[in-house]
C-alpha positions, 0 to 999 in steps of 0.5 A: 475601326474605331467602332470595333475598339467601344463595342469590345470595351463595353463587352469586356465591362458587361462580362466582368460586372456579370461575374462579380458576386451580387451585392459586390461593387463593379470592380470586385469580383468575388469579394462576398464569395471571400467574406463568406468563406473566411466567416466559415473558415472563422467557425471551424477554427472555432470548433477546433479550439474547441475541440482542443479543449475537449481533448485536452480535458479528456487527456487530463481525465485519462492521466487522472485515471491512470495515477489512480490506477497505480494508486490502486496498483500500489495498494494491491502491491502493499496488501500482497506484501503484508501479514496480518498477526494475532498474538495472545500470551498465556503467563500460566502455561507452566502450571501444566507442567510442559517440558519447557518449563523444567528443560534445564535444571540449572535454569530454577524454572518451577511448574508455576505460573510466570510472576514475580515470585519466579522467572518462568517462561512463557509461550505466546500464541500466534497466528499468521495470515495473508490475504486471509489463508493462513501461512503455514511453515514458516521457522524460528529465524523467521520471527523477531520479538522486542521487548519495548517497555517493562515495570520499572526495575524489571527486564526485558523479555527476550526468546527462550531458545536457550533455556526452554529445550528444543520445543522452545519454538514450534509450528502447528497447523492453519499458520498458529505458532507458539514461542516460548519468552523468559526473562531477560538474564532469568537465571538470577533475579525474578520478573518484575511485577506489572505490564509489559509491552513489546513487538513482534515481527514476521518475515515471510520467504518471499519478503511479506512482512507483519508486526503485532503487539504482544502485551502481558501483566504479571503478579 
């Protein structure tokens, strides 16, 4: 009996000195297999932080992108919301005796060009674009003039939609428009020789807007 109990203790310690990993002290079964696989577990949590970066620094390119494109989306918006205006004023135009110089008999206009002997009108010619087309058909209410500087002692320029007739205002092809101006309260003093400088502005049906000088010098 007492045999029987030494030879299976023996056994026992042989079996578990076999199964322990090699290089790992009797009594420790399976420490290096441990060690390895934390070393490993070790890298891959590397690599994933890693990773995270990597991911986090393609989130930030993919909001950097997306801001620009609502820049762009913003710029396009504005672009489609805006006219483009050219003006050019012609001061002589009365010389060639149109019927707004002359449409109110009260109002002393002459067929001379507009100066500081007299408060002639005058037309304004304008063209308006978008997106470079022209725009066609817009009307009167439609464009706003302001009259921001003058020669000193002078008055500001306003729309002759009184004292010019009917055809004070008009509309041609390819978006060129003539409005007719005067001298603020014409039917007393004569303009003011010197330079004017003044604004205007146009507002299209679908709420695109666009401004231009309009600047001219009289004698």
């Amino acid at each position: 009996m007492k045999l029987s109990v030494i030879s299976s203790v023996i056994l026992l310690s042989s079996t578990s000195t076999v199964l322990a990993a090699p290089g790992t002290p009797p009594g420790k079964p399976f420490q290096g297999v441990v060690e390895t696989l934390t070393e490993e577990i070790d890298e891959v949590k590397a690599q994933v932080s890693g990773l995270a970066v990597d991911v986090q620094a393609l989130l930030n390119g993919q909001t950097a992108i997306s801001n620009e494109l609502d820049d762009i989306a913003d710029e396009v918006s504005e672009l489609g919301n805006t006219l483009d205006v050219e003006v050019i004023a012609h001061t002589d135009t009365c010389e060639s005796a149109p019927v707004q110089c002359n449409s109110d008999a009260a109002d002393a206009h002459t067929f001379d060009a507009a100066s500081s002997s007299n408060h002639n009108p005058f037309p304004i010619r304008i063209l308006v674009s978008k997106n470079g087309e022209p725009v066609s058909g817009l009307s009167s209410s439609q464009f706003t003039y302001n009259n921001s500087f003058v020669p000193a002692g002078g008055t500001s320029a306003i729309k002759c939609d009184v004292d010019c007739g009917a055809d004070w205002f008009q509309g041609g092809s390819n978006g060129v428009y003539s409005m007719f101006i005067d001298r603020l309260n014409n039917d007393n003093d004569n303009w003011k020789a010197g330079n004017y400088a003044g604004m205007i502005q146009i507002t299209d049906s679908v709420g695109a807007s666009g401004t231009a000088l309009v600047s001219f010098s009289l004698e």
